[in-house]
N, C-alpha and C positions, 0 to 999 in steps of 0.2 A: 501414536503419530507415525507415520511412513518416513521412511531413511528419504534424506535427501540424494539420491541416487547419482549426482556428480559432484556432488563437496567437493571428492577426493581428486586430485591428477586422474582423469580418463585418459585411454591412448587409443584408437583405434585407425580402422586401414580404411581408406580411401581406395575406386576401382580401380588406379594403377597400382596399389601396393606401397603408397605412401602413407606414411605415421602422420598424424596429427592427434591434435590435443582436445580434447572436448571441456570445457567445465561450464560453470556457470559466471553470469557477467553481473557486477556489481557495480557502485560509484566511480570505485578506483582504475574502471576500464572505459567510462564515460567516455576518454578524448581520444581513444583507438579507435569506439564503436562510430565515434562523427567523423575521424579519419575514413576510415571505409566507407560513409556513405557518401564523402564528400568526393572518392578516389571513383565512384559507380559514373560509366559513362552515361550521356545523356539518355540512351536509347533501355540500359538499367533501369535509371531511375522512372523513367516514364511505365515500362511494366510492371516494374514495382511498388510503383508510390501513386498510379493514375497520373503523373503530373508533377511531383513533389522535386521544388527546385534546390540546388544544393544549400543553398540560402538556410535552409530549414533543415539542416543534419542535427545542428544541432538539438534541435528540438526533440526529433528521433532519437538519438542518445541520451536524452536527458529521462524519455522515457522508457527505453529497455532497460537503463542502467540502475534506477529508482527498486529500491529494497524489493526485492521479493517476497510471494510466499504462498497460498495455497491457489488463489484465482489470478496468480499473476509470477512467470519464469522467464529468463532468457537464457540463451545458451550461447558458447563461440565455439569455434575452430579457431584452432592456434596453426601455424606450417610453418618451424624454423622462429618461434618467435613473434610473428606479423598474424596479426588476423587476418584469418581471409574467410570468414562468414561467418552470422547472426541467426538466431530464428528464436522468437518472442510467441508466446499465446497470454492474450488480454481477456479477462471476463466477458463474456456475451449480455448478460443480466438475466439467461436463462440459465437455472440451474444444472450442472455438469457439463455445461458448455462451453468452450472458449474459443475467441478468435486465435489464428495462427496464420504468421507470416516470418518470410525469411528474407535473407540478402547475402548474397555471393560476391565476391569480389571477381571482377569481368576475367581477371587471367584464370581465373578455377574453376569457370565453366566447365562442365561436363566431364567431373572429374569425380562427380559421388560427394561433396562437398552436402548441400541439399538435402538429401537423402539423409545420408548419417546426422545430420541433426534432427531433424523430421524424427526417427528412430528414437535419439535420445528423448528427446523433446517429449514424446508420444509415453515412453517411461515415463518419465517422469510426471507428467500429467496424471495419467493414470494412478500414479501413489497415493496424486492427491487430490485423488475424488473427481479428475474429471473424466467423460465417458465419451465425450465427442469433440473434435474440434473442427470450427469452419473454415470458409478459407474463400476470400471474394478475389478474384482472376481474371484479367483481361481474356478475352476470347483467345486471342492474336500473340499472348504467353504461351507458345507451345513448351517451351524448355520446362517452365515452371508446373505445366500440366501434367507431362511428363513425372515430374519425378512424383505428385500428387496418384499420378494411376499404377505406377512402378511400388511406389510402396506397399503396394498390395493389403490394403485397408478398408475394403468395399465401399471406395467411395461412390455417394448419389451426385450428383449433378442437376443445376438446373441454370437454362441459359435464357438470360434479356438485357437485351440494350448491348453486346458486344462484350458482356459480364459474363461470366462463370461463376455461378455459386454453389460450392462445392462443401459437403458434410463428411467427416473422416470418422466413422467409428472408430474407439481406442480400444480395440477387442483383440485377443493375444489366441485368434481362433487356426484351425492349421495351415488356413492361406496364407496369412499375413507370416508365420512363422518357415514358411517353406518360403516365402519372396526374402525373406532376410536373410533365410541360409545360404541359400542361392548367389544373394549377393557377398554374403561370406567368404564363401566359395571361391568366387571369382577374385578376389581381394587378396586373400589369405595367399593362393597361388601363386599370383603375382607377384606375394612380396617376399615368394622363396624361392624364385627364380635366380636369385643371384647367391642362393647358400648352395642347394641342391642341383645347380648347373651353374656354374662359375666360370666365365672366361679365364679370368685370373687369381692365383690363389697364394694369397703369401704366410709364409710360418715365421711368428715372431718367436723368438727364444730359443730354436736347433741351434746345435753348437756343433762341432767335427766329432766328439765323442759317442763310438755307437754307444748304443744300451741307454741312451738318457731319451726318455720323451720327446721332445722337439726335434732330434734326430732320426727316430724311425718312423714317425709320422711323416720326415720331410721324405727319409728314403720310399716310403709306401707311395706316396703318391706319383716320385719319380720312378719307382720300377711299376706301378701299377699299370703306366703308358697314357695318364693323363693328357687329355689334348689339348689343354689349355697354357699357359704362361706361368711361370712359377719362379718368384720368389725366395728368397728367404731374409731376414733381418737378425742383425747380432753386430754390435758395431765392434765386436774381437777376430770380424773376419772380414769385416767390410772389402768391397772393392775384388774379391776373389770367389773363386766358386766355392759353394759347400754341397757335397754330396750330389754334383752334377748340376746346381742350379747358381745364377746370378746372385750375392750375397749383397747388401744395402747396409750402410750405419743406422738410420732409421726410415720410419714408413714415410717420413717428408721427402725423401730421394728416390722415393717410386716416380716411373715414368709415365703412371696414369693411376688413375683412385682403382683399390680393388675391387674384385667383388667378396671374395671371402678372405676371411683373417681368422687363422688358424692361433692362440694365443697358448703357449706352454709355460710361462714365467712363474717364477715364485707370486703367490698369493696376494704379496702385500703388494706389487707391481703391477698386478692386472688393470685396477681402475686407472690409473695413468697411461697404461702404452691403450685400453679401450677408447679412452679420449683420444691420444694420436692416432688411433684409426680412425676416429669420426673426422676427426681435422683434413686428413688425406682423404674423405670422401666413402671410406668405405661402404658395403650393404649390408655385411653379416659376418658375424664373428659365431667360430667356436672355440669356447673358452676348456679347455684340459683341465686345468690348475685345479685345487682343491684347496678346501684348508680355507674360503675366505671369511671373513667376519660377516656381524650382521651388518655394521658399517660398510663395509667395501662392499657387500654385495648390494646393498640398497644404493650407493655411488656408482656400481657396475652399471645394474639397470638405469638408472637416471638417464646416466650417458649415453645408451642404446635408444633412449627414448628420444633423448634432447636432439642426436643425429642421426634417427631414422636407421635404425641399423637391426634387424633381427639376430637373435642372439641361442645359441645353442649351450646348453651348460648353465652354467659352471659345473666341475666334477665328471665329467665326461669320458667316454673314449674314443668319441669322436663321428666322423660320419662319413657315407659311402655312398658313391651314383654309380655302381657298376656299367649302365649305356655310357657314360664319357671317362671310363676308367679310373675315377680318382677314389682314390683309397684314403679317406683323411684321418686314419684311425694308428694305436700303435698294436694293432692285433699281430699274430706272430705270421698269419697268413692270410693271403688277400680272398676274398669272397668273392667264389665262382658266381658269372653272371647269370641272372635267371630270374625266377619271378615272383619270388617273395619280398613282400616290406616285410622293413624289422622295425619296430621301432623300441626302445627298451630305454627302462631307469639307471638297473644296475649295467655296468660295462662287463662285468665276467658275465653275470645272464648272458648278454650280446656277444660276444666271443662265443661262447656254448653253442648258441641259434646256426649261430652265422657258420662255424665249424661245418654243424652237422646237416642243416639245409645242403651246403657247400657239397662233401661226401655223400647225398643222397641224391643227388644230382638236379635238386630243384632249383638252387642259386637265389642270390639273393639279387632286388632289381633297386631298392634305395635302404640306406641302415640309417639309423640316427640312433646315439647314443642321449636320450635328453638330459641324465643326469639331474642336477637339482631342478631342472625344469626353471628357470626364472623365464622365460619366453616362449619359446618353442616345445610343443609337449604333443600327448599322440592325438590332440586332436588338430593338430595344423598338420601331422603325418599322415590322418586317414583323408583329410581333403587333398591331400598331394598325392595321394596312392588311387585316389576315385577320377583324379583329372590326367591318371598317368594311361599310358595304355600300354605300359609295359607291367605294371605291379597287378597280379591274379589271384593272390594273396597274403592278406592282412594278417602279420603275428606281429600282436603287442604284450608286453612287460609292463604294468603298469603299477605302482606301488603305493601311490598316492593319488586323491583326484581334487584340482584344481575348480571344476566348474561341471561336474557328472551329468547334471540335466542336459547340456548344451552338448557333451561326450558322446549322453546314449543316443539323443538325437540324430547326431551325424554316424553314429556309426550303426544305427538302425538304416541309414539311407545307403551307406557305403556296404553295407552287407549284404543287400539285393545285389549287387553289383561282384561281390565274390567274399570267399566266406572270410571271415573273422576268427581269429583264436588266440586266447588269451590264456595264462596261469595264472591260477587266484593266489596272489601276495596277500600278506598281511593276512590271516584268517583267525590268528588265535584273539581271545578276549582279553583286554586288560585288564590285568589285578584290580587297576582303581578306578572301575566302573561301578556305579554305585545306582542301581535302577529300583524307584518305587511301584512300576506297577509289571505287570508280566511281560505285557508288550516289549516295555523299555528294556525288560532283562530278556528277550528274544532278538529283538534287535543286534547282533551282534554282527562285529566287522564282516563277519564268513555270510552271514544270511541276507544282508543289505550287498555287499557285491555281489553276491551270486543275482539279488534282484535286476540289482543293477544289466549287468552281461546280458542278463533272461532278456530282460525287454529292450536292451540295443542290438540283439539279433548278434552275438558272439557264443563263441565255443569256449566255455571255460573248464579248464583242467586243474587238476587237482597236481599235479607235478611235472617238470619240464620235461621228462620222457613221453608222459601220456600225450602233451602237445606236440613233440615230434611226431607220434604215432601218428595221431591224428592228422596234423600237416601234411606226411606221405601220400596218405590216403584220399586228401582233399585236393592235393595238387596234381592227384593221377587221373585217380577215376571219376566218374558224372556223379551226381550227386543221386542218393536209390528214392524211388519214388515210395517207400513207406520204409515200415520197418519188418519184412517178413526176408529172413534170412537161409538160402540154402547151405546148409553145411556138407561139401563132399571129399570123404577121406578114404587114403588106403592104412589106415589104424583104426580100427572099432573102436577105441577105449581114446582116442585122441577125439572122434566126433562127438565122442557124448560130452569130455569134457568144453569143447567148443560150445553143444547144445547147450549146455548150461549156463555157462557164460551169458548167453543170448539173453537168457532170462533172468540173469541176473542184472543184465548192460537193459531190461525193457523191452529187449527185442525178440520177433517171432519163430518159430521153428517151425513153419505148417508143415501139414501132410502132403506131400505132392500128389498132384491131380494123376489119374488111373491109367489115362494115355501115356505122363510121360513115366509113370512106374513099369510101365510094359516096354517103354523103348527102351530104358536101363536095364532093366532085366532082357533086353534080347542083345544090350550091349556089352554089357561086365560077366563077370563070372558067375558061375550056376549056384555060390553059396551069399551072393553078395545081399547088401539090405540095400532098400530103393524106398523107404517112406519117406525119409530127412532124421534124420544122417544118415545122407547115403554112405553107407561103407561099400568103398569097391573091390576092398579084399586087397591085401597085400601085393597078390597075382597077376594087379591091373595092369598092362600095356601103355606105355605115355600115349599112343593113338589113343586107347579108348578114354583114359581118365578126360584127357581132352575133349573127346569130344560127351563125353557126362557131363561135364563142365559147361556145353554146348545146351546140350538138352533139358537140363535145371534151369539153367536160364529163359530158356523158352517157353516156361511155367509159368501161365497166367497168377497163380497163386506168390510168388518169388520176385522179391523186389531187389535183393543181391547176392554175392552169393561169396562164402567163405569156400577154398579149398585149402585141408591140411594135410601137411604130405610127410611122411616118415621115409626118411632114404634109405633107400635097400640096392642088392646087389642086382636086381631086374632089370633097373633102368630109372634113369632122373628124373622123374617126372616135375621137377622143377619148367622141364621145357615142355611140358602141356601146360602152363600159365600163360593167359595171353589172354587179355582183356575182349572183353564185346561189349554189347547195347548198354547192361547192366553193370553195375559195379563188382571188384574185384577183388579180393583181399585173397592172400597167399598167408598159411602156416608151413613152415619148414622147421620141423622140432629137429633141434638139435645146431641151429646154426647159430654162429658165432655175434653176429651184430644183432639189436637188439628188433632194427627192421632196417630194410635193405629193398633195393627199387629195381627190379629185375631191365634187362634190355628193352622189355617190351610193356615197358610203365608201369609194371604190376608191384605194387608194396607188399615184401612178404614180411613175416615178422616170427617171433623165434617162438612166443607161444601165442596157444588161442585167447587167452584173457585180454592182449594187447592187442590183437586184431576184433576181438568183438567191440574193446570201448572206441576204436577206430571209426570202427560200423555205426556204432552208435551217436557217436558225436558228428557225420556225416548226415545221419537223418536226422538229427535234431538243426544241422544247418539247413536243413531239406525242408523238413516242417514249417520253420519259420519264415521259408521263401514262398512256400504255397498258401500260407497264413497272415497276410499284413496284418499287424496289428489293430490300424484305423487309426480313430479318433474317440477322446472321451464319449460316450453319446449326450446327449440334453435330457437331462433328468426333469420329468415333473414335478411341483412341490415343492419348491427349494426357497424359502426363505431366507437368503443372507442378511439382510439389515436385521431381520430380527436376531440374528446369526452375533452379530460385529454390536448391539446394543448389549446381549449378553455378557461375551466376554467384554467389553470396554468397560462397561459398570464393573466389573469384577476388579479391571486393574487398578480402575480409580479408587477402588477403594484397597485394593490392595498393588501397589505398583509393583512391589517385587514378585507379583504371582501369586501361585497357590491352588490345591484340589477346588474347585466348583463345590459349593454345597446344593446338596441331592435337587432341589427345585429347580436351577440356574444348569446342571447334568441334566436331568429330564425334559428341561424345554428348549435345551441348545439342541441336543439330537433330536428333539422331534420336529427342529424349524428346518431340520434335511430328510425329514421323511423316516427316519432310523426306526423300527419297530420295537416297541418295547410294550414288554405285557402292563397291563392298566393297574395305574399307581394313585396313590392321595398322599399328602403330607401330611403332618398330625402333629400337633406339639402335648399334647397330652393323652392321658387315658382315653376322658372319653371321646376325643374327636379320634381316636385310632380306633375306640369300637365301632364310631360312625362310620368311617371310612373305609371299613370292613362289611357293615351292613350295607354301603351303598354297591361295592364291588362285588361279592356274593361269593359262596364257595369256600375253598380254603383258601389264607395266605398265608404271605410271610410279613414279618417285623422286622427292619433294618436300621437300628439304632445309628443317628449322627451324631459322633461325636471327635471334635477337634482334633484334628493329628491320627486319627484310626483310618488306616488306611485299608489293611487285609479282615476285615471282617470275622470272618469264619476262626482266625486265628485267634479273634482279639478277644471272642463271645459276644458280638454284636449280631448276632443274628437270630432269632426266632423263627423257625420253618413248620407250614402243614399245621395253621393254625386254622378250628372247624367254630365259631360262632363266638358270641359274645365274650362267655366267662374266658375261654381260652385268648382272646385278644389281649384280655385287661390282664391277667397274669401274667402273660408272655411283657406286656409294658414293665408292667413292676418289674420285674424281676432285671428288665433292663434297668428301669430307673436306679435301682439298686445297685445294681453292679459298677453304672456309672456316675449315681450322682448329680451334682451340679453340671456338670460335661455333659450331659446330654440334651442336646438344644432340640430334637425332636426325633420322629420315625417316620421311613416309607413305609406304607402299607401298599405292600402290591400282591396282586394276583397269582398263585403258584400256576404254574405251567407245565403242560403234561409233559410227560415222558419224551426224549428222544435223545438224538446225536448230539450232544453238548461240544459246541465248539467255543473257539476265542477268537475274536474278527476288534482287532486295535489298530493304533497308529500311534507313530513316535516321528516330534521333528528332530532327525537326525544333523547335528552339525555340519554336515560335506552334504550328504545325500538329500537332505531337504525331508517332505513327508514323507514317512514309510509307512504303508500296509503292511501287516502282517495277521495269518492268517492259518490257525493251526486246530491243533486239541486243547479243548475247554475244558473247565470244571477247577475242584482243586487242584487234580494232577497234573493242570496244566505245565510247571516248571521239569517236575518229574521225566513228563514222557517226552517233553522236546520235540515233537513233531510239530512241525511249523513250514512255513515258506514266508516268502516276503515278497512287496512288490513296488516301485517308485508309484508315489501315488502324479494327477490322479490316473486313475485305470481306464484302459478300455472294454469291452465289455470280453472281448478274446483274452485281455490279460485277467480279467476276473474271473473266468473258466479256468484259464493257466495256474491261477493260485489256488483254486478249491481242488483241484487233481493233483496238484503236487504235494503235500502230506501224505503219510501212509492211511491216515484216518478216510478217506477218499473213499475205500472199497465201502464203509458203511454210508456214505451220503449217496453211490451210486446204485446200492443196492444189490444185491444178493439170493439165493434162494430164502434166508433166514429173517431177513430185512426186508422189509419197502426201502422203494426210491424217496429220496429226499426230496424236499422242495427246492432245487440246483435255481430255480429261477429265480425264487425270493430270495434266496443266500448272496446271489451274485449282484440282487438290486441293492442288498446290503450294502456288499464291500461295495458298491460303486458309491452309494449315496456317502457311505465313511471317507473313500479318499476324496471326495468333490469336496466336501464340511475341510477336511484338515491342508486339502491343498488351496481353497479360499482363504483359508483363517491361519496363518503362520502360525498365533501367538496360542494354538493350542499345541502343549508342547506333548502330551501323552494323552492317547484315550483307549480305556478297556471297555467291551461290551463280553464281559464273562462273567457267567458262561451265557452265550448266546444255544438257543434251542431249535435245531435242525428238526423238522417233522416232516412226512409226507403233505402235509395240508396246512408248508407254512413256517418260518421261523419267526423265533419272538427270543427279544434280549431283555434277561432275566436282571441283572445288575449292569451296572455302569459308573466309571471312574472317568472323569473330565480334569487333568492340570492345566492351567494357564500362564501362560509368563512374555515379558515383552521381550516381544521379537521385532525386528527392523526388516523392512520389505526390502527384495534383494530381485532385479531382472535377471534370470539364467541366462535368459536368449539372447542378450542386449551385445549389439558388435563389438568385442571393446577387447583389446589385450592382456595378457594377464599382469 
């Protein structure tokens, strides 16, 4: 059965940036829902109801308010308490189909009211089975039209008599899902305009004592040069200044509501002075404090909710608008302005960031510490970084993920826009992960982020230096239009090791083209090398190194270009650095900081390894700029209902789940096109010799029995079986070994020789479906080569995962090998994650070993769990 998708308190944003409440309406709201229509003015109701006189609210109430349940929902908005809009879908008496209509209270026109129910409404429908809703419309409704074309739902239209009848597909396709972000968007920025640019800002809890919290927070913001009005609260100093500002008993004696409320008080205090900030009007609170319970913090957010208040924290260290100067942090030093977003979990992470952006001279342009994230988190930071036009680039810290689909989305769209770089947290595996089939034990925290990052179009690093490295590099120079690197030094033994680096960072080392090896040779010295790595000899002149520097670049084959430079008593060639068309990176072996941003924007760095992964994480932002993604494509063949009777039978009879027995595996992947070599099922001897005379050749025998999950291991297998006799022996000797327990055998077809890989899926708890997609066979745990990918896929991300394993060079081909069949592999995994991102409640599936051929793959075994899962909207606008 599908989650009732607003049971719970929903909260979402309205297009000024207003909180309301979404849920569902029942009996007990009957007399609010006849209020509202009785409050609709005349010129309302007439567009709404045709005609319908207040006389008859009630009537209206008595029917949206009437139990719910699959061919019949209502929803409200709440604002402050008061409803202020309805939206109802009634059965059609055609199947999947339902009427739909709403009603706004006249003061909330054109405030997104409409819209965001339509949205819920639209979830929620869809959970439960329906596919379209209609929608009969005065002509002369523009407003209502409106938000009908707005929601970006490919509505048809058809008009007679002054009528609009209108047909909404409930399809979650990429239009509909780009009108909603969009509107997000707009929304979400809105309602951080009074955290992230604050007229006014008050700190509750600074005391005169330096060194405490609420004191250098308050100092920060007043030496930061803050433009706005400030605050403070402490009723131990009331009525005097503290630390240069106006001092208050409480926020009831402010002389107008704030916009931000900075809160540093002991833990158990927070939910009460959070309430006196709603009281006094506030917009947004960042909360310090740490240490709160699971009670207070479930009382914190209420209160943020109940008065509209976005909220930062709790456990924080606060946050930063370098353009209006405020410093709301207790960091030991203010962050130079400039044009990085930070947005980070841990606050020392964010201290580090902020330090060393600050010292490199890139600056920071907004910080947000989120801390335990109960509100505010990096994905309200990358839409405030995409609508800014001061932030050019995105570093996030991100340690946990609240809603990942909804993450990569937007930071797939904010990454076109300038690059993204992250550190992968959390990577190692928990001791108490306990996984039955390979997939499940591939899936780990490290391989499902990295998925993650991969297809939201970020830079992920393996430690907080590499992502400085990277940073320098990204905030300097243009991004290289591939990956073929010149390497030019005055160390011979310093280029090669740079050279190598390249190839071990993926990236190229060509040969340079014969013209420009002839203009280096008529420019360096008579013992220099000019193929790549250039060496220009110890001897080299800063004019010349320069201008070599000049001429590599100018190498059609050269998309950027490393120079490393060893200092000698000749002269600095440090000052032959100086950027052009192409990208730049600077080695200076020997210098002191780890990378350093010369006068003239150039990142040099102290060794080649750190400047090549520079390089590298630059074209991998580069790649994905010249590469969109897409969209899933439309697969042929896809049977879902026969899909959702398989597993549904399964649960009914087993509600708590459980492995698929081999019949119910073999005909759920084949109702998505999945390839698998030709099988029969057998409960005895001789229908296994049949079933072998009918399939021809040799097979195998794959004994089912209860609870045997690994096969191979268990001696449930019989392989390379040629005719008759050898069938029926191969049976016995299974029946034997298992007994009563063996309820029957596949008899499938052996399959020739090739690339054995493993193409699975796991629904991961946070991340949703995972692809994963590595080396097959037994040794699949062994050898750990793998990638992963958020299903479902696009058909670039299904290339993206067959190349990334190291197993890759045999599916591509070699002198030694043929080419794989890279097409049918790819229709694979597409066909795998479209099956597991349709059907939640398949929670693991193995196709190992799957069999890569020149002319073809075919999956040899297959392992299908089931278990109930609850349907959950990623996309759906709603806070957290």
């Amino acid at each position: 059965m599908a989650q009732d998708l607003t049971s719970a308190r929903v909260f979402a944003l309205l297009t000024d940036g207003t909180q309301v409440e979404i849920r569902r309406l029942d009996a007990a709201d009957r007399d609010v829902v006849c209020e509202l229509h009785r409050g609709l003015s005349e010129q309302s109701l007439y567009l709404r109801f045709f005609g319908l006189n207040q006389a008859m609210a009630g009537q209206v109430a008595d029917r949206i308010c009437r139990s719910g349940g699959g061919d019949h929902a209502a929803l409200g908005a709440w604002l402050g308490g008061d409803l202020v809009g309805v939206a109802e879908y009634e059965p059609t008496g055609v199947p999947g189909e339902a009427d739909v209509a709403m009603a706004v209270a006249d003061r909330m026109h054109h405030r997104g009211v409409g819209t965001l129910l339509l949205e819920h409404l639209g979830s929620l429908a869809r959970a439960n089975g329906v596919v379209a809703f209609r929608a009969d419309t005065l002509a002369e409704n523009t407003a209502m039209l409106r938000v009908f074309a707005d929601a970006g739902m490919s509505a048809r239209r058809e008009a007679s008599g002054g009528v609009v009848e209108l047909t909404l597909p409930l399809v979650s396709d990429e239009g509909y899902l780009d009108a909603v972000a969009e509107r997000e968007r707009r929304a979400d920025v809105a309602s951080l305009q009074r955290l992230l640019q604050p007229r006014m800002v008050v700190v509750v809890g600074a005391s005169r004592r330096r060194g405490t919290v609420g004191a250098e927070i308050l100092r920060n913001i007043v030496d930061g040069g803050f433009k706005g009005t400030v605050y403070a609260v402490n009723p131990h100093s009331a009525g005097a200044d503290l630390h240069g500002v106006p001092c208050v008993n409480a926020l009831a004696d402010l002389p107008e509501p704030p916009d931000l409320v900075v809160i540093t008080v002991p833990a158990g205090a927070v939910p009460g002075v959070a309430a006196a900030c709603g009281r006094s009007g506030a917009s947004a609170l960042v909360v310090i404090s740490s240490g709160l319970s699971a009670a207070q913090g479930r009382d914190l957010l209420a209160i943020c909710r109940e008065h509209g208040m976005r909220l930062v924290g709790p456990n924080c260290l606060g946050i930063a608008n370098t353009a209006i100067g405020l410093d709301a942090t207790f960091g030991a030093h203010r962050p130079l302005a400039g044009a990085a977003g930070v947005a980070v979990q841990s606050g020392g992470v964010g201290i580090a960031l902020t330090e060393r952006l600050s010292s490199l001279g890139i600056g920071v342009s907004t910080f947000a510490s989120v801390g335990d994230k109960y509100d505010v988190s990096a994905n309200d930071m990358l839409m405030w970084w995409e609508s800014d036009e001061t932030t050019r680039l995105g570093i996030l810290h991100v340690e946990s993920f609240g809603n990942p689909r909804k993450f990569a989305r937007t930071a797939r769209r904010v990454a076109v826009r300038m690059p993204l770089l992250t550190v992968l947290a959390g990577r190692s595996l928990p001791g108490t992960r306990a996984a039955a089939s390979h997939t499940a034990a591939a899936a780990t925290p490290e391989i499902t982020r990295r998925a993650l990052f991969a297809q939201a179009g970020i830079v992920a690093t393996d430690d907080l230096g590499e992502l400085v490295d990277a940073a320098a590099l990204l905030a300097t120079q243009p991004p290289p239009d591939g990956p073929r690197v010149a390497v030019v030094s005055n160390a011979g033994g310093g280029g090669v090791l740079a050279a190598d680096a390249c190839a071990d960072a993926g990236l190229a080392v060509p040969v340079l083209g014969p013209a420009t090896q002839r203009r280096l040779a008529d420019l360096l010295p008579v013992c220099a090398a000019v193929a790549n790595p250039v060496d220009t000899t110890a001897a080299v002149s800063v004019e010349s190194f320069h201008r070599a520097l000049d001429v590599v670049a100018e190498d059609e084959a050269v998309d950027a270009v490393l120079a490393l430079v060893a200092p000698t008593a000749l002269g600095d060639l440090r000052e032959a650095l100086a950027g052009g068309g192409k990208p730049l990176a600077g080695v200076v072996l020997g210098q002191a900081e780890t990378v350093a941003i010369t006068d003239d924007g150039v990142p040099c760095y102290a060794y080649p390894e750190n400047a090549v992964r520079a390089l590298a994480h630059a074209w991998s932002h580069a790649r994905r700029l010249g590469a969109p993604p897409g969209a899933p494509p439309t697969l042929p063949g896809l049977r879902p209902d026969e899909a959702v009777g398989i597993t549904a039978g399964f649960l009914a009879a087993y509600p708590d789940g459980g492995w698929l027995p081999p019949v119910d595996t073999f005909r759920l992947l084949e109702s998505y096109g999945l390839p698998l070599a030709p099988w029969r099922w057998a409960r005895s001897e001789d229908e296994a010799a049949a079933a072998a005379g009918e399939l021809g050749g040799p097979v195998a025998l794959k004994a089912h029995v209860p609870g045997v999950v690994h096969k191979t291991a268990a001696g449930a297998l019989q392989l390379d079986l040629h005719g008759d006799k050898d069938v029926r022996g191969a049976f016995r000797r299974l029946a034997d070994r298992f007994g009563g327990d063996l309820e029957g055998v596949v008899v499938q077809a052996m399959a020739d020789e090739g690339v054995e890989v493993l193409c699975g899926a796991v629904q991961e708890e946070v991340f949703g479906a995972v692809v994963v997609f590595g080396a097959g066979g037994i040794d699949t745990d062994a050898l750990a080569d793998r990638a992963a990918r958020l299903a479902p896929l696009t058909a670039q991300e299904a290339d993206d995962l067959i190349r990334e394993p190291r197993l890759s060079v045999l599916l591509l081909g070699h002198p030694a090998r043929a080419v794989g069949d890279v097409g049918a592999l790819r229709d694979t995994l597409l066909r795998l994650s479209r099956l597991v991102a349709d059907h939640p409640e398949i929670a693991e599936l193995d196709l190992n070993p799957t069999i890569v051929r020149p002319d073809g793959v075919v999956a040899v075994d297959a392992r299908v769990r089931v278990a109930p899962r609850s349907t959950w909207d990623p996309y759906l606008r709603r806070l957290r």
